[in-house]
C-alpha positions in Angstrom: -24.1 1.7 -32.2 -25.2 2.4 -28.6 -23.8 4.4 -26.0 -21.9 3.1 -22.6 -24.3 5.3 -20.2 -21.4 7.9 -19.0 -19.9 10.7 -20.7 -21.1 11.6 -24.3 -18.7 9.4 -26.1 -19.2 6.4 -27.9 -17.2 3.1 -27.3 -17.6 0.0 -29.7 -20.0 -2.8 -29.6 -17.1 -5.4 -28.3 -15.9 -2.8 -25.8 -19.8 -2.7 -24.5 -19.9 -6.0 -24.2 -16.2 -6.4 -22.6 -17.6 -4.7 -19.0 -21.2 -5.5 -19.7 -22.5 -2.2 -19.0 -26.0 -1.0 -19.6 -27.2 0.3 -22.8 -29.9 2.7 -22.1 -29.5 6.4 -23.5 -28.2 8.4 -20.9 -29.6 12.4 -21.1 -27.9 14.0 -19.1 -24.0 13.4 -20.6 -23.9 17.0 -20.5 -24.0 17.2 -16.7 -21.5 14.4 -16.5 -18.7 15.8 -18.5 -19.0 19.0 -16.7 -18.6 17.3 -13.5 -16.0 14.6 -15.2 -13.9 17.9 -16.2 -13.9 19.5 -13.0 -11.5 17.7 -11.7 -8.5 19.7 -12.2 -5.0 19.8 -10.8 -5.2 23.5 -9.8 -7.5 22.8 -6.9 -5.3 19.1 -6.3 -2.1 21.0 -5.8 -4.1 23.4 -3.2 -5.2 20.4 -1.4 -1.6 18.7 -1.9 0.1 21.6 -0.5 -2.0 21.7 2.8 -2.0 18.3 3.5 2.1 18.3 2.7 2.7 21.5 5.0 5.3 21.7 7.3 2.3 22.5 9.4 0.6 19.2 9.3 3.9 17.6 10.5 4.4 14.8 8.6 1.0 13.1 9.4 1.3 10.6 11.7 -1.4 8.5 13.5 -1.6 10.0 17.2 -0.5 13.4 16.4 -0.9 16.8 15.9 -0.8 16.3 12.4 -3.8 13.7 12.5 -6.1 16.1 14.1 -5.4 18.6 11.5 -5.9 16.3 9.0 -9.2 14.7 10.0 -10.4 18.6 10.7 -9.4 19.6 6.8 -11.6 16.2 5.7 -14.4 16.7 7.4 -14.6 20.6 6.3 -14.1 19.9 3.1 -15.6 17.0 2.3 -18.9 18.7 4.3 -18.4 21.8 1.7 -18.9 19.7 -1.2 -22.0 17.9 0.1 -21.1 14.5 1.1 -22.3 13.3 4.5 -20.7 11.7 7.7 -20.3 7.9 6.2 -20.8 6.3 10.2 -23.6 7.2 11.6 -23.5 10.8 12.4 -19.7 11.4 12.5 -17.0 11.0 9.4 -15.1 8.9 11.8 -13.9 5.5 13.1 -12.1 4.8 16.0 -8.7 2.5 15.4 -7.8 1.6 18.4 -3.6 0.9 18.3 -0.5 0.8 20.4 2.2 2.8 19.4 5.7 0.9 20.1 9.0 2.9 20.1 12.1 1.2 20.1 15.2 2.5 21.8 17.9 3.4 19.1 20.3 2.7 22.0 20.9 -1.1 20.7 23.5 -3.6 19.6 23.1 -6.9 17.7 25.8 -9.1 18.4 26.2 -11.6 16.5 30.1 -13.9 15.9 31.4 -11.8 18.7 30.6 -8.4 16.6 28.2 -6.0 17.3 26.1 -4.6 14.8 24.7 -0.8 14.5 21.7 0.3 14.7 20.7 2.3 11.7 23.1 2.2 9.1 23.7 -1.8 9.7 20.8 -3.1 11.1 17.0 -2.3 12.2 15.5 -4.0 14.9 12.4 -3.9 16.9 9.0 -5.9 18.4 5.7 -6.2 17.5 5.2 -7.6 21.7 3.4 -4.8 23.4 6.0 -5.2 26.2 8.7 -2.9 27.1 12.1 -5.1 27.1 12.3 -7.9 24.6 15.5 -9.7 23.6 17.2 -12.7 22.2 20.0 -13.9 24.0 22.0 -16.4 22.3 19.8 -17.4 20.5 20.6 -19.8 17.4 20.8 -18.8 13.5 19.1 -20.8 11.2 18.7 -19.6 7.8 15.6 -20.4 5.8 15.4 -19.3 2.0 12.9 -17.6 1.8 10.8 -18.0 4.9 8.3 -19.6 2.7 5.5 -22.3 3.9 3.0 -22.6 0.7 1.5 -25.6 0.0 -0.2 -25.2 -3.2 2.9 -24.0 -4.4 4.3 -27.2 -3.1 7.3 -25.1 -0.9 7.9 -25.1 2.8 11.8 -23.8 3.6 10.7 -25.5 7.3 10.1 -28.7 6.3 11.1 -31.4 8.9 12.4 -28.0 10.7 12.2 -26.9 14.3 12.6 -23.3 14.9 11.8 -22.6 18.1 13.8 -20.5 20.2 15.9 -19.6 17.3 16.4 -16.7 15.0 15.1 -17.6 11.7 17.3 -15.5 8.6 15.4 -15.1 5.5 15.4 -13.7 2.0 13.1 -10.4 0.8 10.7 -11.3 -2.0 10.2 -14.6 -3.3 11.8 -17.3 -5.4 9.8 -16.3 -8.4 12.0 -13.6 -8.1 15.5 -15.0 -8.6 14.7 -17.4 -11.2 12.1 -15.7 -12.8 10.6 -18.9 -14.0 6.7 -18.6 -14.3 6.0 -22.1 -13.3 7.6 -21.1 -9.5 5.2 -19.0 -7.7 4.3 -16.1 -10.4 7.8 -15.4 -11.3 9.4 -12.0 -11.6 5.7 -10.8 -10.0 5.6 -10.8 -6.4 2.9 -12.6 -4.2 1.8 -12.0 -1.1 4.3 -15.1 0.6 7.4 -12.0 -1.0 6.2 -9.5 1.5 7.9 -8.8 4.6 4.5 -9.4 6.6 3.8 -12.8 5.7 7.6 -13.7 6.6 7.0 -12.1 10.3 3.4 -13.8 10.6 4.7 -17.1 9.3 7.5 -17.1 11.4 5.8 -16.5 14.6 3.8 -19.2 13.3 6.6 -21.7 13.7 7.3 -20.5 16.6 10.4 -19.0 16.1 12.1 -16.3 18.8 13.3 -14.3 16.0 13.2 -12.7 12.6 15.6 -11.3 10.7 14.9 -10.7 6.8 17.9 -9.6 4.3 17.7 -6.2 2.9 18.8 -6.1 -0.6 17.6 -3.6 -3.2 16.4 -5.2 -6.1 14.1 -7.8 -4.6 12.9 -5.6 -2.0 12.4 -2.3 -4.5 13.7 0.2 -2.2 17.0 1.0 -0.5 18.3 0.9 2.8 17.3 4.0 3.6 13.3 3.2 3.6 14.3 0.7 6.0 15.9 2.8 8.0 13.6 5.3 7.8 10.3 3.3 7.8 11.2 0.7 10.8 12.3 2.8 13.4 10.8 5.6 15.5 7.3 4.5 17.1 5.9 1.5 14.8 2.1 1.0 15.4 -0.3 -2.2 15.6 -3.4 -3.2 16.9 -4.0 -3.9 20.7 -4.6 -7.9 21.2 -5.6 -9.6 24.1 -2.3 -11.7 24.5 -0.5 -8.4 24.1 0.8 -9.8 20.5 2.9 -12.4 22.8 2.2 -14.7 19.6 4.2 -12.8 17.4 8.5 -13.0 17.7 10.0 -11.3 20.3 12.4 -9.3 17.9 12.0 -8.8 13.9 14.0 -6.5 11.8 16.2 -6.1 9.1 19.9 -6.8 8.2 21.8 -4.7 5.1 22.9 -7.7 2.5 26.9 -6.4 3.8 26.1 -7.7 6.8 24.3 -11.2 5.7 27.8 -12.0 3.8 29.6 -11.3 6.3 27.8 -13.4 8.9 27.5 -15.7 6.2 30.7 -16.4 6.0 31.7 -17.0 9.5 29.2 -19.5 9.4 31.2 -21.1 6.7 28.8 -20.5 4.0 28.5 -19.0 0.3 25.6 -16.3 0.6 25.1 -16.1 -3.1 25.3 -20.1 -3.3 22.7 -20.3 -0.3 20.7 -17.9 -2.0 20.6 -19.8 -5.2 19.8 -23.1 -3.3 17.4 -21.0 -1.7 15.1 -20.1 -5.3 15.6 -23.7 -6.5 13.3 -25.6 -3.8 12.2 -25.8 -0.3 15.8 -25.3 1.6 16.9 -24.5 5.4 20.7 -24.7 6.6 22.0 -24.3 10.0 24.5 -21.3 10.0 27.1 -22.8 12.0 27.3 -21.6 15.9 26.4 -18.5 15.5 23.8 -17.1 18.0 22.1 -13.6 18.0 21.8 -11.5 21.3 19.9 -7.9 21.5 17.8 -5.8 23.6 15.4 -4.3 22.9 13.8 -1.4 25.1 10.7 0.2 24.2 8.4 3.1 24.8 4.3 1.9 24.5 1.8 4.0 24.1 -1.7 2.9 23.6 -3.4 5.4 21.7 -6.8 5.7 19.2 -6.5 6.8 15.8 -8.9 7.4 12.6 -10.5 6.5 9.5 -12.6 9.1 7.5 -15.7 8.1 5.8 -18.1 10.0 4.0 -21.1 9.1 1.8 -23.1 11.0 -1.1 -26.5 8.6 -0.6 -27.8 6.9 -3.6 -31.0 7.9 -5.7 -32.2 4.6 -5.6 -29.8 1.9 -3.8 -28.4 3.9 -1.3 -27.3 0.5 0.6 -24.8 0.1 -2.5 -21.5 1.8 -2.3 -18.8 2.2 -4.7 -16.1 3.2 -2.0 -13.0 5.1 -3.0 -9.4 4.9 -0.8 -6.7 6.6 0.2 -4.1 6.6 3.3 -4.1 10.4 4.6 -0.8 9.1 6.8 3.1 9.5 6.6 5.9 8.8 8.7 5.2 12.1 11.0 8.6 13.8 12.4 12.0 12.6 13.6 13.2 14.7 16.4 16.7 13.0 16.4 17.7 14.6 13.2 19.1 17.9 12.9 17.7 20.8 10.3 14.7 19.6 8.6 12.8 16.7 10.6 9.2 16.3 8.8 8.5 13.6 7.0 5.8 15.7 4.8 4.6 12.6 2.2 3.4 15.3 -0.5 3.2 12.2 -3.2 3.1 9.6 -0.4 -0.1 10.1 -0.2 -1.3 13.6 0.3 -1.8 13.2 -3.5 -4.4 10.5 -3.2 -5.7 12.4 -0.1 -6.2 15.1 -1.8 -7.5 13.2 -5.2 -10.1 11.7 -2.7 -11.7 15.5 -2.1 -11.5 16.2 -6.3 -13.6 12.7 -6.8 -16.0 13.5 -3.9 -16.7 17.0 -5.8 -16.9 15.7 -8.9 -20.0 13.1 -8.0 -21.5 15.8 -5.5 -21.8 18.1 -8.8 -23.9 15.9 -10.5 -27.7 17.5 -10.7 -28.9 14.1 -10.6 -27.5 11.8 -7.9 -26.1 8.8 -8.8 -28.1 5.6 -8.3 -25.8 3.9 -5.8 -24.1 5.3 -3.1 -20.5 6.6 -3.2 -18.2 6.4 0.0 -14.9 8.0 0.4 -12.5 6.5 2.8 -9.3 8.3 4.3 -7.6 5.5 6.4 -5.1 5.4 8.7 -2.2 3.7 9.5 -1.0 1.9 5.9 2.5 3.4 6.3 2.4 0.8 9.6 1.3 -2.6 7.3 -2.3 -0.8 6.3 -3.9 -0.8 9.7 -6.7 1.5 9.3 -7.7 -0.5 6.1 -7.0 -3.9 7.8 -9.6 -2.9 10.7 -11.9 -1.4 8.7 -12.1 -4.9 6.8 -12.4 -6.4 9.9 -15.3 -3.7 11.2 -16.6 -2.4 8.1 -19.5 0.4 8.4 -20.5 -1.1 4.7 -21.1 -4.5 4.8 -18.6 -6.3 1.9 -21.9 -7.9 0.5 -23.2 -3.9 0.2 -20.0 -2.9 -1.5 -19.5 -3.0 -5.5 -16.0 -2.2 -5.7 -12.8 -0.3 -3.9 -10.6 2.1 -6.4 -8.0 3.1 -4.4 -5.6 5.8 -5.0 -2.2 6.2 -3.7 1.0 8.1 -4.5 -0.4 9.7 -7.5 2.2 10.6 -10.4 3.2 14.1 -10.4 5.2 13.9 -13.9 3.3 14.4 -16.4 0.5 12.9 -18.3 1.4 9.0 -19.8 0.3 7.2 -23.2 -0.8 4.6 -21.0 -2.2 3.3 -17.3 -0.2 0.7 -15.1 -2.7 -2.2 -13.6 -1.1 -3.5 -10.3 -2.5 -6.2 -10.2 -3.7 -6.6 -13.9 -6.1 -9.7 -14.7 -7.2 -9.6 -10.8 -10.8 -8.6 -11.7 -13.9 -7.3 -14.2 -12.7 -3.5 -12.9 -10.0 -3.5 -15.6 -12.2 -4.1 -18.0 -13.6 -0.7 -16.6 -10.8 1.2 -16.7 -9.7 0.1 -20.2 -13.0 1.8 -21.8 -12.1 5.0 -19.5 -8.6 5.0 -20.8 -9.7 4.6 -24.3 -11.8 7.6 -23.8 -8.8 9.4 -22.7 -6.5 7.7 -26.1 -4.8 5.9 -23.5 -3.9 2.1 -23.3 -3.3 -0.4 -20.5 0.2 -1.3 -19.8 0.1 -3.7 -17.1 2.2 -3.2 -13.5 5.5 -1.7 -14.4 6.7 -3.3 -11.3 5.8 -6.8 -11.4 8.6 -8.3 -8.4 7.6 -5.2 -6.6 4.4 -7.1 -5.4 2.4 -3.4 -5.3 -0.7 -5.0 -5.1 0.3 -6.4 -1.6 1.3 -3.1 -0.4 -1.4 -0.5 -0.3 -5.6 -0.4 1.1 -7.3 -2.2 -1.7 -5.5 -5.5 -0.5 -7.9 -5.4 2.8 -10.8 -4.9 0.4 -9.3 -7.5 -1.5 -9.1 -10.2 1.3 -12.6 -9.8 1.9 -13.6 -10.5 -1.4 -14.5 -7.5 -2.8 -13.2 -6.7 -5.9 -10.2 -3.7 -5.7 -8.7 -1.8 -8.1 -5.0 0.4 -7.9 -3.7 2.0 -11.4 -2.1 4.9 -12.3 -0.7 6.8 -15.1 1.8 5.0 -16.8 6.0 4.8 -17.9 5.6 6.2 -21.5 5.3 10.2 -21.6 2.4 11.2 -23.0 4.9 13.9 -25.3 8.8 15.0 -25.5 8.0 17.7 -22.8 6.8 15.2 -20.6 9.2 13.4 -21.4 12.2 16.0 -20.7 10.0 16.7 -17.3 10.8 13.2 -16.2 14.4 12.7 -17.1 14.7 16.2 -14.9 13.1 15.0 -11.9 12.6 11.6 -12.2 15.7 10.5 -10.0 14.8 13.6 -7.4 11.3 11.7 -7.1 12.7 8.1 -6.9 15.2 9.2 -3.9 12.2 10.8 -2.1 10.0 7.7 -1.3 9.6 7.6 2.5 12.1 10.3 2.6 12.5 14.3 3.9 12.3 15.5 0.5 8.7 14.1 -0.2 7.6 17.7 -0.4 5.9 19.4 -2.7 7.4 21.3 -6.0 6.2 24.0 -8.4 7.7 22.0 -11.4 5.3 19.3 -10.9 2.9 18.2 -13.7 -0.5 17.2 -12.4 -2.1 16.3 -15.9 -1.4 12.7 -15.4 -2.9 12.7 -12.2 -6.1 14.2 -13.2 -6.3 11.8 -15.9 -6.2 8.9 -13.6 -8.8 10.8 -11.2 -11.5 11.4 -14.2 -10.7 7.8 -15.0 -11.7 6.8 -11.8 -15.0 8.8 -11.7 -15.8 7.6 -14.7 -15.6 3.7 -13.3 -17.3 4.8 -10.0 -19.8 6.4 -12.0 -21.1 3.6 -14.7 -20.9 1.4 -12.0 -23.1 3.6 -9.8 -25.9 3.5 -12.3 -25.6 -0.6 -13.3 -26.9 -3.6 -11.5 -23.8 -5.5 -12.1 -21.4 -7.2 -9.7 -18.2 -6.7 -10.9 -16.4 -10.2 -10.8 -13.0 -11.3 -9.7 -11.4 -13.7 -12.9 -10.9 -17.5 -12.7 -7.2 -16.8 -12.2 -7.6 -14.8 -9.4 -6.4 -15.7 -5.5 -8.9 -13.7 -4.0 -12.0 -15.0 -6.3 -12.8 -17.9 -3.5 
């Protein structure tokens, strides 16, 4: 039996072949496990709790809180030997526009007006300070779904222009969970609330409205509420985003019955018409009016980006991710008003600094180069990711492979590791020797309609062809501690999501975590001393 160049352990013949690693003997596993095991989540809590500080202000793009954050980065990925990763600065400029809505609004809709906040959540992706609809006409469109080779358009034989176009979260899939429509109960990217805006601008419509409801979406009102107002950012476009609707937002699924039923219809009949085929109805006479009055700021935020150079194919990289943002602070509350994000995502931020170290210990550099990458902006629809596809420093056909980390779990170690995503690509073939290693087993995504694989960095890697992983430590406890640890905080951490009390605690466990890190390393690692491509399977939507 030979040995999977790596750490000092021996995997099976059919596991070598599975990844199609190399086979040579590897003398220095020694070096590597030290390095493998110096990850640890003493030094990722340190990092968590900085990043996570009241100090730091809740992280957001433009702020006070971004410059302290790009300042901690650079000094400690510099201490740890890595090197600036764009020319000679660990920087990249994302140029945005920052576009705060006026909380002062009504949408009336049926002679009622709707409230902002606790009803409704509406804004504009124009870079324009006063957009509105003015009776403008209701139309009601499934799922807001044009997708050919799933043979579905809810605007067939439609015309939408001028009018307000109401739409279902997720995507039919969803409600019947039938696998033969769309990937049932597993999301795709025509469930997320991003292709519904795009696509509807694409028709032409004048507005937007999507129907919050909490199982299809996978989060409650309140991440609405909390994530879609205050300043939203995007990129700065020539035609000032004038393609886009003049208003998209949200309405709670209270509100959709009720304005369902003055137009005379059956919301949970619509909706089941809705999953069963390509379907539009008129909703009666009703017309939307609001104003909406904003505050733009053009403004330049960053991406981090730091390199340990290669041994030998330096122009190779192996790039690791993470979003260093949050959501920043809400001066309209009262008492505590930072957003901090300690899981979301100062724990991938700070997993980021633990992998850097971990490679930069090696005696003996890897052969390929290894990149980190901090972006900006994902909490706004993964901007800093998105440009840096669009303007990457590392040109796709240079880069092996993106492992991104984000919103590590803080609950204890698991028996196995969730795959968002699984069957995407040759990287889980990867990460199932690591976890093997570990006496761990791949589970799968836990959260198949939440469409996670749509939601965080790797997706921009993704859509450029390059093959992206995003796992973490699994459902089942790793023991009955962990297990007692979860059923004690596991509803605190569920309400916390892209809320004040994402903040750090003492009765964390950060074993999982660690696992999932010296997983990673592990990956980045045989890959960095291979010539092999990972590939993207038959199956997947991103292979062409």
């Amino acid at each position: 039996m030979k040995k999977i160049i790596g750490l000092s352990l021996l995997v099976s013949v059919s596991s070598m072949v599975l990844i199609g690693c190399g086979t040579t003997e590897d003398n220095t596993s020694t070096d590597v496990a030290a390095s493998y095991n110096s990850i640890n989540k003493e030094q990722l809590a340190e990092h968590i709790k900085v990043l996570a500080s009241d100090e730091f202000e809740g992280r957001a793009p433009s702020s006070k809180g971004e410059e302290l954050t790009l300042a901690y980065l650079t000094e400690q990925l510099t201490a740890v030997g890595f090197k600036p990763g764009n020319g000679d600065s660990f920087l990249q400029a994302v140029p945005m526009v920052s576009i705060e809505a006026s909380p002062d609004m009504t949408l009336s809709i049926g002679g009622k007006d709707y409230q902002y906040g606790p009803e409704m959540v509406m804004g504009s992706s124009r870079i324009s300070e006063l957009e509105q609809l003015k009776d403008s006409e209701l139309v009601f469109v499934g799922y807001g779904v044009n997708a050919p080779e799933y043979n579905w358009n809810d605007y067939q034989g439609l015309d939408v222009k001028g009018k307000t176009v109401v739409m279902l979260v997720n995507d039919p899939g969803f409600a019947t969970e039938d696998p033969a429509i769309f990937n049932g109960k597993a999301m795709t990217y025509y469930g997320r609330w991003t292709y519904k805006y795009e696509e509807a601008s694409r028709q032409g419509a004048e507005g937007a409205i999507i129907i919050h409801e909490t199982a299809p979406a996978s989060y409650g009102w309140g991440v609405v509420e909390n994530s879609w107002s205050g300043a939203q950012f995007g990129f700065v476009r020539e035609d000032k985003n004038k393609g886009r609707v003049a208003v998209e937002g949200w309405v709670n699924s209270d509100v959709a019955k009720e304005l369902f039923a003055k137009a005379g219809l059956n919301f949970e009949q619509a909706k089941a018409k809705a999953a069963q085929g390509s379907y539009h109805v008129n909703m009666g006479d009703l017309t939307a009016s609001v104003t909406i009055k904003n505050t733009v700021k053009e403004s330049v935020s960053y991406n981090v980006i730091a390199t340990l150079p290669g041994s030998k194919k330096a122009d190779e990289h192996i790039i690791y991710t993470a979003h260093w943002d949050h959501l920043g602070i809400d001066k309209s509350l009262t008492g505590d008003q930072i957003y901090n994000g300690a899981v979301d995502n100062a724990s991938g931020t700070a997993a980021l600094i633990e992998v850097a170290e971990a490679f930069a210990k090696l005696p003996v550099r890897p052969e390929r180069s290894i990149t980190v990458l901090a972006v900006t902006a994902e909490e706004q629809g993964l901007l800093g990711s998105k440009f840096y596809a669009a303007n990457p420093i590392i040109p796709a056909a240079k880069t092996v492979a993106n492992l991104n980390m984000d919103a590590l779990n803080v609950d204890g170690a698991s028996k196995d590791v969730s795959v968002y995503g699984l069957g995407q690509s040759e990287l889980d073939n990867y990460l199932t020797v690591a976890a093997e290693k570990q006496g761990r087993v791949i589970a799968g995504d836990p959260r198949p309609a939440a469409g996670i694989y749509y939601r965080s960095d790797h997706f921009a890697f993704a859509n450029i062809g390059i093959p992206a992983l995003y796992a973490k430590s699994g459902k089942t406890p790793a023991d009955e501690a962990t297990k007692a640890l979860r059923e004690k905080i596991g509803a605190r951490l569920s309400k916390c999501y892209h809320n004040l009390c994402d903040e750090y605690s003492d009765d964390w466990d950060l074993s999982g975590a660690v696992q999932d890190m010296q997983a990673f390393f592990e990956i980045g690692y045989e890959l960095s001393k291979e010539n092999v491509w990972p590939k993207w399977s038959k199956t997947s939507e991103f292979k062409r």
